[in-house]
C-alpha positions in Angstrom: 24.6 6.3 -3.6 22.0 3.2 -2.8 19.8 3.0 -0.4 21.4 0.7 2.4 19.7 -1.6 5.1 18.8 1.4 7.8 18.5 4.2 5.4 15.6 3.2 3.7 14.0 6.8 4.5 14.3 9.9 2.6 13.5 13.1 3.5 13.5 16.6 3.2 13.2 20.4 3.9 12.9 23.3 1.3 13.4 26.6 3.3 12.4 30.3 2.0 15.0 31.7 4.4 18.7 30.7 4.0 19.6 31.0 7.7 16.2 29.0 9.0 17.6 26.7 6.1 21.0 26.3 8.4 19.2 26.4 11.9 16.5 23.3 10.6 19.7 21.5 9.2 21.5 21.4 13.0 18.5 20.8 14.3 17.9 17.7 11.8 20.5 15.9 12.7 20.6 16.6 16.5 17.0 15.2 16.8 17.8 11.4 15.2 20.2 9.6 13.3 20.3 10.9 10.1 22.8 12.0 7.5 22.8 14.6 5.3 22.3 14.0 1.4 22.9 17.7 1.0 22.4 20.8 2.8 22.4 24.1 0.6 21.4 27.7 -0.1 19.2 27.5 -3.4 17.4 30.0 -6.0 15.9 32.7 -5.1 17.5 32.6 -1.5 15.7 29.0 -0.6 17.5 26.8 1.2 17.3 22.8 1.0 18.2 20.3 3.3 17.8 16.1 2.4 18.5 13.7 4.9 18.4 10.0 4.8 18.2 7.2 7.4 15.5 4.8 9.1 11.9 5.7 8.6 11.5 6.4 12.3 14.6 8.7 12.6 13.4 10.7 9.2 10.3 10.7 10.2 10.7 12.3 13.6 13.6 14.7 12.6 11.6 16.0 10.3 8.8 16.7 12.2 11.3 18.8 14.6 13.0 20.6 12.5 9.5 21.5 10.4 8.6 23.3 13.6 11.9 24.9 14.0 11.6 26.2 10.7 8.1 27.8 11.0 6.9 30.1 8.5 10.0 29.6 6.6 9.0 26.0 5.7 7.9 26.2 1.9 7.3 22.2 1.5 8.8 19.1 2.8 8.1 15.5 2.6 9.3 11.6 3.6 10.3 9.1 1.6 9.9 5.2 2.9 11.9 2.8 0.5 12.6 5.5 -2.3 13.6 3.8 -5.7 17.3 3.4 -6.0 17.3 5.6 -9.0 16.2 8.5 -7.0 19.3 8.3 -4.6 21.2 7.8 -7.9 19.6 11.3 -9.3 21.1 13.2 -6.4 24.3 12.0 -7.1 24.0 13.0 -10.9 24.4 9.4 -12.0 22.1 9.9 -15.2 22.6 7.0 -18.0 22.2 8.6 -21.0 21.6 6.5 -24.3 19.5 6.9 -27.0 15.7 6.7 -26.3 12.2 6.2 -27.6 10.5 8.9 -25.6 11.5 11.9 -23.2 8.8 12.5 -19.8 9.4 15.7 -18.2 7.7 16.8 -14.7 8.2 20.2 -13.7 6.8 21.9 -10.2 7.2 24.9 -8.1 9.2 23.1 -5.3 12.5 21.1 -5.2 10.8 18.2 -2.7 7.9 18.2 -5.1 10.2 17.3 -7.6 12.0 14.5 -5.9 8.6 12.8 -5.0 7.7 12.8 -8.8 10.9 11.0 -9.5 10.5 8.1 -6.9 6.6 7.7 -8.1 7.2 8.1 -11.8 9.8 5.2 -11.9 8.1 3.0 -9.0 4.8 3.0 -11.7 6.7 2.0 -15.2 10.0 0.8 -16.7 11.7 4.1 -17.2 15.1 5.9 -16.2 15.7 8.5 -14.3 17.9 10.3 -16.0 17.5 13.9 -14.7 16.5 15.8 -11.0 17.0 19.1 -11.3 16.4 21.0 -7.6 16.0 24.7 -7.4 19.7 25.7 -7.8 19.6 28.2 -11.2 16.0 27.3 -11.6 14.4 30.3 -9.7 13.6 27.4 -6.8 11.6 25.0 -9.4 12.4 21.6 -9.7 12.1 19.0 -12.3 12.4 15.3 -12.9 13.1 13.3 -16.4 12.2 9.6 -17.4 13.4 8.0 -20.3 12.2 4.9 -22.0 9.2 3.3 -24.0 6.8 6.2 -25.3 3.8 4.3 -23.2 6.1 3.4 -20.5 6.9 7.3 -20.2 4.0 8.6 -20.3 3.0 6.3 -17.3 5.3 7.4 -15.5 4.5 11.4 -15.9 0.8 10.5 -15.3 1.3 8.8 -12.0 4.3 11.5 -11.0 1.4 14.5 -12.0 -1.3 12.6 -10.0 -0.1 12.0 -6.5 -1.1 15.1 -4.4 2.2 15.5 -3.1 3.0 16.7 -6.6 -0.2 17.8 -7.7 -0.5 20.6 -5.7 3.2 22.1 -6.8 3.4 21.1 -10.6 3.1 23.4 -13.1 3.5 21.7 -16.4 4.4 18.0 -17.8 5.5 16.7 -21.2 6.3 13.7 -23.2 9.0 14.3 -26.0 8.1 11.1 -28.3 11.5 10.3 -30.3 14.1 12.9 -28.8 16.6 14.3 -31.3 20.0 13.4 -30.8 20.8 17.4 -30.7 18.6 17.6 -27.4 20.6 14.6 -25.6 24.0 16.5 -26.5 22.5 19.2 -25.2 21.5 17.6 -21.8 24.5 16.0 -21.3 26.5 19.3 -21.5 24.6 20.5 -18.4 
């Protein structure tokens, strides 16, 4: 999935309650024009909602359904002109090849995650090759870049230092010279 002219936006609402997960979804799309990326029940009992569209029409949808949501609202963010590899990620569209280095981002929170992905591969030639949200991951979330070991470790910096993430990460890595064992591995998943 690309990002096309008039969905430039993307943005998103990670619920602690499954039904305010499905009432914030309605009320998403009922609010602007927007389309649904997905719209799921997540580990442990979250709920995630990501929407795309025009900044405008993210924008103010997600400030209504943040308010519908209330308490339930564990973290949300907006996205103006996320990197094509991010829309690629949510699609499970991962090149694999044979790499220099291995970055791994991991935070408490699903949007967290997806905000580390689009900053990590705006700030140095990597791939995305990985987004893990929430599902079977007790409601974590995790990005991985591929490339250069310099070009990698760029990447996990910048992801680890925007506030956005900051706040929500618990741990990040750089895996110089991956073994072939570990990409098997990923790919089976």
């Amino acid at each position: 999935m690309k990002a096309e002219d008039g969905y430039r936006a993307l943005g998103m609402l990670e619920l602690s309650s499954i039904a305010h997960g499905y009432e914030a979804a309605d009320q998403l799309v009922k609010t602007a024009s927007v389309e649904y990326v997905t719209a799921q029940p997540t580990c442990p009992g979250k709920f995630i909602v990501i929407i795309r569209g025009s900044i405008s029409a993210v924008t103010a949808a997600l400030e209504r359904a943040a308010q519908t949501a209330g308490e339930s609202l564990v973290d949300t963010f907006m996205l103006g002109n996320p990197a094509d590899a991010v829309f690629d990620a949510l699609t499970q569209e991962f090149p694999y090849r044979q790499v220099n280095a291995m970055g791994i981002v991991e935070t408490w929170t699903a949007a967290s995650a997806i905000v580390a992905a689009d900053q990590g591969v705006k700030a140095a030639e990597t791939e995305l090759v990985r987004l893990g949200l929430a599902s079977h991951l007790g409601g974590k979330g995790y990005v991985i870049y591929v490339g250069e070991v310099a070009a990698v470790q760029a990447a996990v910096d910048t992801a680890a230092a925007d506030p956005r993430v900051a706040a929500k990460l618990i741990t990040t890595t750089v895996i110089p010279s991956p073994s072939p064992q570990l990409w098997d591995l990923m790919k089976d998943r």
